[in-house]
C-alpha positions as CSV (number, residue, x, y, z in Angstrom):
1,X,9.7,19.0,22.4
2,X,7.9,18.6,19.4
3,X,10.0,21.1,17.4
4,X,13.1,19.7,18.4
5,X,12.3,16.1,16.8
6,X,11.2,17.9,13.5
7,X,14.1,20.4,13.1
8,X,17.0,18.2,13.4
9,X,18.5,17.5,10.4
10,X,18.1,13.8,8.8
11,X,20.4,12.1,6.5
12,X,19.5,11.3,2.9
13,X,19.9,7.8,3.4
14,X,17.4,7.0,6.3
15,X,14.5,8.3,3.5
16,X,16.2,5.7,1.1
17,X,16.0,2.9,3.5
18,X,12.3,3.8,4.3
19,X,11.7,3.6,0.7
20,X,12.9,-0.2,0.2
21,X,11.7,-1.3,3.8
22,X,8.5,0.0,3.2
23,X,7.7,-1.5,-0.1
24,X,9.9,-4.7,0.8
25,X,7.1,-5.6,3.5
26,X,4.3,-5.9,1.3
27,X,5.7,-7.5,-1.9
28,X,5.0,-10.8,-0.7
29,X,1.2,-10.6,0.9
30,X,0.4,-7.6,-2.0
31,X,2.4,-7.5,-4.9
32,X,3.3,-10.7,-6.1
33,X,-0.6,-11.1,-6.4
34,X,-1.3,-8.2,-8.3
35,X,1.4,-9.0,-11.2
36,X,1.0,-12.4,-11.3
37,X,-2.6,-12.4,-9.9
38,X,-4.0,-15.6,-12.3
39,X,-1.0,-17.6,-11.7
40,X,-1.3,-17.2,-7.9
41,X,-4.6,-18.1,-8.4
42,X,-3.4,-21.7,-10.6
43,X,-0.8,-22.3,-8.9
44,X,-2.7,-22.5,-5.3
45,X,-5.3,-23.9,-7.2
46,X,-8.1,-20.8,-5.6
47,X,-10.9,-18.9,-6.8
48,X,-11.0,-15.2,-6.5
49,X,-13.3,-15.4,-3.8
50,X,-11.1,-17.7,-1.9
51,X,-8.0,-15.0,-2.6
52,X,-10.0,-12.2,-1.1
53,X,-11.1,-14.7,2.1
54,X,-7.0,-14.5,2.3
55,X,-7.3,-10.8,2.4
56,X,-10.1,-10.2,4.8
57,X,-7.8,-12.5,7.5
58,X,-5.2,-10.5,6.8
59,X,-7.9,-7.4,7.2
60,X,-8.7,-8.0,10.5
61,X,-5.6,-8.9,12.1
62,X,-4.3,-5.9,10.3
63,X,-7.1,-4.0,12.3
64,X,-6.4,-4.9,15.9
65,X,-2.6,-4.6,15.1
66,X,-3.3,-0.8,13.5
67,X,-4.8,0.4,17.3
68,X,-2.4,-1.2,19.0
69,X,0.8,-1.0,16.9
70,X,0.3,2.6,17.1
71,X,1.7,2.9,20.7
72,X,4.2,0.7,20.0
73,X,5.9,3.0,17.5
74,X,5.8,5.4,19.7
75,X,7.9,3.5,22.6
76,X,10.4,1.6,20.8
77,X,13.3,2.6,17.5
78,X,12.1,2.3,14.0
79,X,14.5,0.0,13.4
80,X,14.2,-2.1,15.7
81,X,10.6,-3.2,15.0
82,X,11.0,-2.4,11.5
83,X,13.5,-5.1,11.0
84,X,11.6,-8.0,13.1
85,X,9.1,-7.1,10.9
86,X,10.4,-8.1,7.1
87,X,12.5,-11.0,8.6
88,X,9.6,-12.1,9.7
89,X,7.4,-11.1,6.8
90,X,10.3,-12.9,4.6
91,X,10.4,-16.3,6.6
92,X,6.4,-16.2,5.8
93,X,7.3,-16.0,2.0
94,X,9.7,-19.3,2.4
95,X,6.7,-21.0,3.7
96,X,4.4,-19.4,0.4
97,X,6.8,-21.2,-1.7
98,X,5.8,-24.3,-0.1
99,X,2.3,-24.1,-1.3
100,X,0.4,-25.0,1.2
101,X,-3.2,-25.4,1.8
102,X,-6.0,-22.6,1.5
103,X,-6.5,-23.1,5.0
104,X,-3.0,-22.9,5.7
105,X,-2.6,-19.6,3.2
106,X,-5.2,-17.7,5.5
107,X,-3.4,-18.6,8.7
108,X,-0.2,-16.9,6.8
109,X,-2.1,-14.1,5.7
110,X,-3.4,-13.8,9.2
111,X,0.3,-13.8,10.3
112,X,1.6,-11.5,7.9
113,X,-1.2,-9.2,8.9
114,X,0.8,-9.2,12.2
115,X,4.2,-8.6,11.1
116,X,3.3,-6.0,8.2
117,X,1.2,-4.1,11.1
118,X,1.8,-4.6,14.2
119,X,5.0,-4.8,13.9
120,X,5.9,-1.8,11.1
121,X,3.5,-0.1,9.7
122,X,3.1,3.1,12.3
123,X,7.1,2.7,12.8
124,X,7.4,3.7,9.5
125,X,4.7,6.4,9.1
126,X,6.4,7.8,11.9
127,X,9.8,7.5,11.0
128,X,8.6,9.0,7.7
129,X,6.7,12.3,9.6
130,X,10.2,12.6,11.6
131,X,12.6,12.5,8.2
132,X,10.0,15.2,6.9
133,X,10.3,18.0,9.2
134,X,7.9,20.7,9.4
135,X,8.5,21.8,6.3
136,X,9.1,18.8,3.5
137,X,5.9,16.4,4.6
138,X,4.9,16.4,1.0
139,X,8.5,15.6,-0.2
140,X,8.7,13.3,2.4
141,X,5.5,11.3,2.0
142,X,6.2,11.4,-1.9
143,X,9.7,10.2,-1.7
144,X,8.4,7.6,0.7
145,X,5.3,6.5,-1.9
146,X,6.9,7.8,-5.3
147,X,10.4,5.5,-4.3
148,X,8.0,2.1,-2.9
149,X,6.5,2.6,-6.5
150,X,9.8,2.3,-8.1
151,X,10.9,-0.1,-5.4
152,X,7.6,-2.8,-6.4
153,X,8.2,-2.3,-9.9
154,X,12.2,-3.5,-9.4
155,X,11.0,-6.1,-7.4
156,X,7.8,-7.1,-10.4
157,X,10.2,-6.7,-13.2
158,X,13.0,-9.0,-11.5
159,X,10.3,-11.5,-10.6
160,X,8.8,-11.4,-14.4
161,X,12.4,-12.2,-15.8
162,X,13.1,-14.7,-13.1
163,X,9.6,-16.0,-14.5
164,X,10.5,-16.0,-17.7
165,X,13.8,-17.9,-17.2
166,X,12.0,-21.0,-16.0
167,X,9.8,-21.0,-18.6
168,X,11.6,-22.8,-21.0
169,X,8.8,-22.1,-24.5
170,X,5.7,-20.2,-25.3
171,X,3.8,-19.0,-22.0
172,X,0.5,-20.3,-23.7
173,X,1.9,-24.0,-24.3
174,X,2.8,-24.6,-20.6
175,X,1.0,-26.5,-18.2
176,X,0.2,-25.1,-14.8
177,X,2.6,-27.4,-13.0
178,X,5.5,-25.8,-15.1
179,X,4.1,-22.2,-14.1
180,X,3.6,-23.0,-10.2
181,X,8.0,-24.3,-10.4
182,X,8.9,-20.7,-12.3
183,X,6.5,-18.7,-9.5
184,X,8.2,-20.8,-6.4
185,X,11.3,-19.7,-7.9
186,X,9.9,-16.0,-7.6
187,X,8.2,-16.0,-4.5
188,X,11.4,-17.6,-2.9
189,X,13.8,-14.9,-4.3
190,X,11.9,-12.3,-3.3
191,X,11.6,-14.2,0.6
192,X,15.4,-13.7,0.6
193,X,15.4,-10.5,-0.6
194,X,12.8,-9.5,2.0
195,X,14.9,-10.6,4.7
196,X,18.3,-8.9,4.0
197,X,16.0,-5.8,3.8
198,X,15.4,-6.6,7.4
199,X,18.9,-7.2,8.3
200,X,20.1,-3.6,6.7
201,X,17.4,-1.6,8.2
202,X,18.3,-3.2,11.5
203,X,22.1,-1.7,11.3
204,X,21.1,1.3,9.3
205,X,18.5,3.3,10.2
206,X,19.6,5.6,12.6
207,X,17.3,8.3,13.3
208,X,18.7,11.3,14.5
209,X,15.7,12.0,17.4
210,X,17.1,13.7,20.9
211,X,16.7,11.4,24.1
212,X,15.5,13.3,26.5
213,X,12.7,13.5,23.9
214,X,12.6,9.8,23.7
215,X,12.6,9.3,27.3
216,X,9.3,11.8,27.9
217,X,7.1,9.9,25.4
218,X,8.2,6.5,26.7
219,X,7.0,7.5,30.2
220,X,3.4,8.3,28.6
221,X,2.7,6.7,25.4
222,X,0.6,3.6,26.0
223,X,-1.9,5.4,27.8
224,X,-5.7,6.1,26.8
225,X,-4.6,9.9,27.5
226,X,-3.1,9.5,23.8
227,X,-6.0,8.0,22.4
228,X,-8.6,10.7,24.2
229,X,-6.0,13.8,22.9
230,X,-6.4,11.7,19.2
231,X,-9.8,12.0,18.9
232,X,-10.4,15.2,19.6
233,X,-9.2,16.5,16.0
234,X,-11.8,16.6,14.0
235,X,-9.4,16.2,10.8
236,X,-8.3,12.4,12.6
237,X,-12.0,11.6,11.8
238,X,-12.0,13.2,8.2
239,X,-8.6,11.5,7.9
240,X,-10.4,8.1,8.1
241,X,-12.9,8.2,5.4
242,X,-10.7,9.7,2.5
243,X,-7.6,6.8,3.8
244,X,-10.6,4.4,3.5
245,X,-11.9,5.8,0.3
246,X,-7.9,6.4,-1.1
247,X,-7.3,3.1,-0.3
248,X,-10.3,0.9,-1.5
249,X,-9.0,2.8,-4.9
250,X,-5.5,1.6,-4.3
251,X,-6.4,-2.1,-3.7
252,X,-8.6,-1.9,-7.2
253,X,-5.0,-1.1,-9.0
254,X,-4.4,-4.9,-8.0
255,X,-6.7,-5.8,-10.9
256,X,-5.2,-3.9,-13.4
257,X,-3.2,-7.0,-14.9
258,X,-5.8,-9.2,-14.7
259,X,-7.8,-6.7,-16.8
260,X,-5.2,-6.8,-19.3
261,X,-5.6,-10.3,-19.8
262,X,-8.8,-11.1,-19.7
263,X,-11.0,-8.0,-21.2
264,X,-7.9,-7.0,-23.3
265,X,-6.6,-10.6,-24.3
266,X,-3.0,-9.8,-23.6
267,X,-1.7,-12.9,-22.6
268,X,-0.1,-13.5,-19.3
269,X,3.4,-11.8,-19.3
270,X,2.5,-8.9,-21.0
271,X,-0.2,-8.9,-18.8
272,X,2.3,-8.6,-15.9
273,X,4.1,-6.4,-17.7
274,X,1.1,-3.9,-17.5
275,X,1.1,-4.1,-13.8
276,X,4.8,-3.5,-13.5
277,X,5.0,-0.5,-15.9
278,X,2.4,1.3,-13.7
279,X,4.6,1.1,-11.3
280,X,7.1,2.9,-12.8
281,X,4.6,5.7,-12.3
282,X,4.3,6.1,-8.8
283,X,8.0,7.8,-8.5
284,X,7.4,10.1,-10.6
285,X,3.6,10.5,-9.2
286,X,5.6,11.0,-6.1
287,X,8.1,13.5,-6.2
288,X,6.0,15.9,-8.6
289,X,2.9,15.6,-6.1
290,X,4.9,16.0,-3.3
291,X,6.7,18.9,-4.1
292,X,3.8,20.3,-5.2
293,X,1.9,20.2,-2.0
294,X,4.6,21.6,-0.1
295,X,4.3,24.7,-2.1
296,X,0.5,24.2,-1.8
297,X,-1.7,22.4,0.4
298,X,-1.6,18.4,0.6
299,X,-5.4,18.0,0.6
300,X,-5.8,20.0,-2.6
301,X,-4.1,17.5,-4.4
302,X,-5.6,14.8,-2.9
303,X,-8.9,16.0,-4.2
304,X,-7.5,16.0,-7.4
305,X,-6.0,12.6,-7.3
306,X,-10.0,11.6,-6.3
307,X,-11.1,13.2,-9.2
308,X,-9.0,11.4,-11.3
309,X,-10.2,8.4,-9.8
310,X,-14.0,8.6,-9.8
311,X,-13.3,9.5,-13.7
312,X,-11.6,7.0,-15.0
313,X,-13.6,4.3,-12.3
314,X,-16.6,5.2,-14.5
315,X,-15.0,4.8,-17.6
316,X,-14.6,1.5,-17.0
317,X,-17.9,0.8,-15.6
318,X,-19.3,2.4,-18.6
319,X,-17.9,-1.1,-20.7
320,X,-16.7,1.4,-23.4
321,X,-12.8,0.4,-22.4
322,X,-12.7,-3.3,-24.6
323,X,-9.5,-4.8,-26.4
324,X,-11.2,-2.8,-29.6
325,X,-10.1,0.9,-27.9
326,X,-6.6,-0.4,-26.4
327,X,-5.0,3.2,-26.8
328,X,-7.8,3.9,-24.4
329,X,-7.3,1.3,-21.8
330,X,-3.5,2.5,-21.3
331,X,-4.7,6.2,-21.2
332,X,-7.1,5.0,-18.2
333,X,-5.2,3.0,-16.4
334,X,-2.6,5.3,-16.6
335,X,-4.8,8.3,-15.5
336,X,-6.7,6.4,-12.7
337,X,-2.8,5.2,-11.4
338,X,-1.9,9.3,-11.6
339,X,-5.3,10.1,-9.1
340,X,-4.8,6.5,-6.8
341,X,-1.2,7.7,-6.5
342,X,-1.7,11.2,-5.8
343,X,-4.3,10.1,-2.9
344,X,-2.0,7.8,-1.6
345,X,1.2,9.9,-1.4
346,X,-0.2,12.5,0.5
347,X,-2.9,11.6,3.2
348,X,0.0,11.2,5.7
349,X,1.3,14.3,4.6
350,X,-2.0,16.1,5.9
351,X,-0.8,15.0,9.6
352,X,1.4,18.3,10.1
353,X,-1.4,20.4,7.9
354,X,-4.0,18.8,10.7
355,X,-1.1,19.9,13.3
356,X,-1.5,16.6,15.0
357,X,1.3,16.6,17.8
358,X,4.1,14.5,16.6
359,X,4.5,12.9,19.9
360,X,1.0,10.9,19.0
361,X,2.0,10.6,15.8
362,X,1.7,6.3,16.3
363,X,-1.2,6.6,18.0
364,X,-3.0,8.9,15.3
365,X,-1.7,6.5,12.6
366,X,-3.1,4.0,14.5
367,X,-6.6,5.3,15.7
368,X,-6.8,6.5,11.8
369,X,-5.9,3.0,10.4
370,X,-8.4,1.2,12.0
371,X,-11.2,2.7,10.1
372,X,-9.2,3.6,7.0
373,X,-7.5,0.0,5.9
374,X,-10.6,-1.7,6.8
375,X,-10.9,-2.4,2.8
376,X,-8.3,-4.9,3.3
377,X,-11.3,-6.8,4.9
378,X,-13.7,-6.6,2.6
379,X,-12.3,-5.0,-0.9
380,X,-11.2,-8.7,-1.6
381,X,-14.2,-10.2,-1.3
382,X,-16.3,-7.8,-3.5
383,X,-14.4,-8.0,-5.7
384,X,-14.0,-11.8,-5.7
385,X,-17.6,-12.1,-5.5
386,X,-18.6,-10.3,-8.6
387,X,-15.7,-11.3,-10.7
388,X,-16.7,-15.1,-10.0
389,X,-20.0,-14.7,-10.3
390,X,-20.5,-12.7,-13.4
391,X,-18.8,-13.0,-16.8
392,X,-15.0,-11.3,-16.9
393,X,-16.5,-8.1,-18.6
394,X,-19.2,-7.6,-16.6
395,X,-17.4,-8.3,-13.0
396,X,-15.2,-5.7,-14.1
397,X,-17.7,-3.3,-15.0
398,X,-19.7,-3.5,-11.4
399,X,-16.1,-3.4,-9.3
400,X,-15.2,-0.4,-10.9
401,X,-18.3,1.1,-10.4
402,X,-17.8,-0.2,-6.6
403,X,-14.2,1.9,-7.1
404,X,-16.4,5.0,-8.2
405,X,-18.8,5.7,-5.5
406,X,-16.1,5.4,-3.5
407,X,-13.7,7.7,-5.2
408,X,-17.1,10.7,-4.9
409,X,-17.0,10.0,-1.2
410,X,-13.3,10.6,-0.8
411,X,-13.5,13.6,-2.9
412,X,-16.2,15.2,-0.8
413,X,-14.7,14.5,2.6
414,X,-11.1,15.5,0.8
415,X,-12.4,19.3,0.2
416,X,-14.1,19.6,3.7
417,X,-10.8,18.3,5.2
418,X,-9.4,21.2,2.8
419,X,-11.8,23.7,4.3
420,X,-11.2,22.8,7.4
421,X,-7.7,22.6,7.8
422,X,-7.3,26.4,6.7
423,X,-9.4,27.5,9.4
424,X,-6.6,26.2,11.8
């Protein structure tokens, strides 16, 4: 059954489609914040703790909705969630550019928690594992993570001009209410945008996946018999501490900008610029690491990918990275984005290396997710605690150590996930 599904040849353009719905979803509960992360914060008029309450409701919706959306993308078409999914997400956006209340804002967050999960996240993974084959999951998962990099930083660079063209003289000589008009105008763009994403995946993406297939895994799929063949792997367990570790890295790129601006002094579009240059990386992260690990393994390079992490982490910790050594603030950020992106390209791609049936593949996504996103509960408010609490260069210094440990645990369970996975 299972060889059927991963044999059949899949069009170019479903992997293209992936690529813009996948990023499309979280531009507007993720990346808007981490390019224009200060003025989100004046313009809803927040603290950084306050932002990362936002993120922990969004958390732990996002946690029920990873064991439970699991089965779901394993009983209905891609594209039929999928799309549901970023209208919805997008119609949350036109409500952002209202800006309402911080009580309000969490109840959003809470909601887009739903859509962003629920709703699409193990549709995609899927999807993704499907387009793949046996053969390409590297190339797959890095096309699907190398093209969402390039995807954000169209969607960052199109939101700092549209930024730009409603500020009408020197970023430093406006006043907040002239910044919060220019950012509705973004954030209501890129709602839009979000939505005809929807729309196109909806007519589009057409799976080529046989019926009779379909049918069989309809008639089982949300049963604990899934769940109880899920746990047995032992890699599903390793799976969920270097996702959790690979991720809490991830959400620390978020911080990048705000870095830039106030440890550096750049001032607050160049400081978004940082943010969307990274970006630009990620492609390219993608479809080298993912062709690599095809030829390779796609836990070795994920245990690279940590080790460029926990360096870099502790190079910042260290306080030697001020606006003094700027040639080495792009190196690092630029190295640690090379390791997060690595990480995050491949640990998918370990699902066929784990030979996890693909029949399960939902619920595995979703058993794994519950454990392994669970920084989107708490990452926030770490990192708003310390960064509100102590002075900009020393809040910096302590969550980037935070990113460190965390990056040495990832590595570790990265190489026994290595050693184990040969033995099967």
């Amino acid at each position: 059954m299972t060889n059927i599904q991963t044999e059949k040849k899949q069009p170019l353009y479903i992997i293209l489609l992936l690529i813009f719905a996948a990023e499309a979803i979280f531009i507007l509960p993720f990346v808007l914040q981490r390019i224009f992360r200060t003025t989100f914060l004046e313009s809803f008029n927040i603290t950084q703790t306050q932002l990362g309450v936002c993120f922990s409701v969004y958390g732990i919706v996002a946690l029920f909705s990873y064991l439970f959306g699991g089965p779901l993308a394993d009983k209905f078409k891609p594209n039929e969630i999928m799309s549901v999914a970023l209208i919805l997400t997008g119609l949350g956006g036109l409500y952002l550019a209202t800006y309402p209340s911080l009580y309000k804002l969490q109840i959003l967050y809470g909601f887009w928690g739903f859509t962003t999960i629920f709703l699409f996240w193990a549709a995609m993974i899927k999807a993704t594992r499907i387009w793949g084959g046996k053969n390409k999951q590297g190339i797959a998962f890095g096309f699907l993570d190398g093209g969402r990099g390039l995807v954000a930083a169209l969607f960052s660079s199109v939101g700092v001009v549209i930024f730009s063209l409603f500020i009408t003289k020197d970023i430093e000589l406006t006043t907040i209410e002239e910044r919060r008009i220019a950012f509705e105008k973004v954030i209501t763009y890129t709602s839009y945008a979000v939505i005809e994403v929807g729309i196109i995946v909806y007519l589009f993406l057409k799976l080529n996946i046989e019926d009779s297939n379909k049918t069989e895994s309809n008639a089982k799929l949300i049963t604990l018999q899934n769940f109880k063949t899920v746990i047995k792997y032992k890699a599903v367990w390793l799976l969920m501490i270097i996702i959790l570790c690979a991720y809490s890295g991830y959400k620390m790129t978020n911080l990048f900008s705000q870095y830039a601006e106030q440890v550096m002094y750049y001032d607050k579009i160049e400081a978004a610029e940082v943010g969307t240059y990274l970006l630009y990386l990620r492609p390219i992260i993608g479809v080298v690491i993912g062709l690599l690990a095809d030829r390779t393994r796609a836990s070795l390079w994920i245990i690279v990918g940590f080790f460029l992490m926990a360096i870099t982490s502790l190079l910042f910790a260290s306080g030697i990275i001020t606006n003094s050594t700027n040639l080495l603030f792009v190196l690092s950020i630029g190295l640690m984005a090379i390791g997060v992106y690595s990480a995050r390209v491949l640990y998918f791609a370990t699902l066929e290396e784990a030979k996890i049936p693909i029949a399960v593949t939902g619920t595995a996504v979703g058993f794994i997710s519950v454990i392994g996103y669970t920084p989107d509960i708490f990452i926030g408010l770490i990192n708003g605690y310390f960064l509100d609490n102590y002075n900009q260069v020393v809040g910096h210094q302590i969550v980037f150590g935070v990113m460190g440990i965390f990056s040495l645990i990832g590595c570790v369970a990265a190489f026994k996930f290595y050693n184990f996975s040969k033995k099967t």
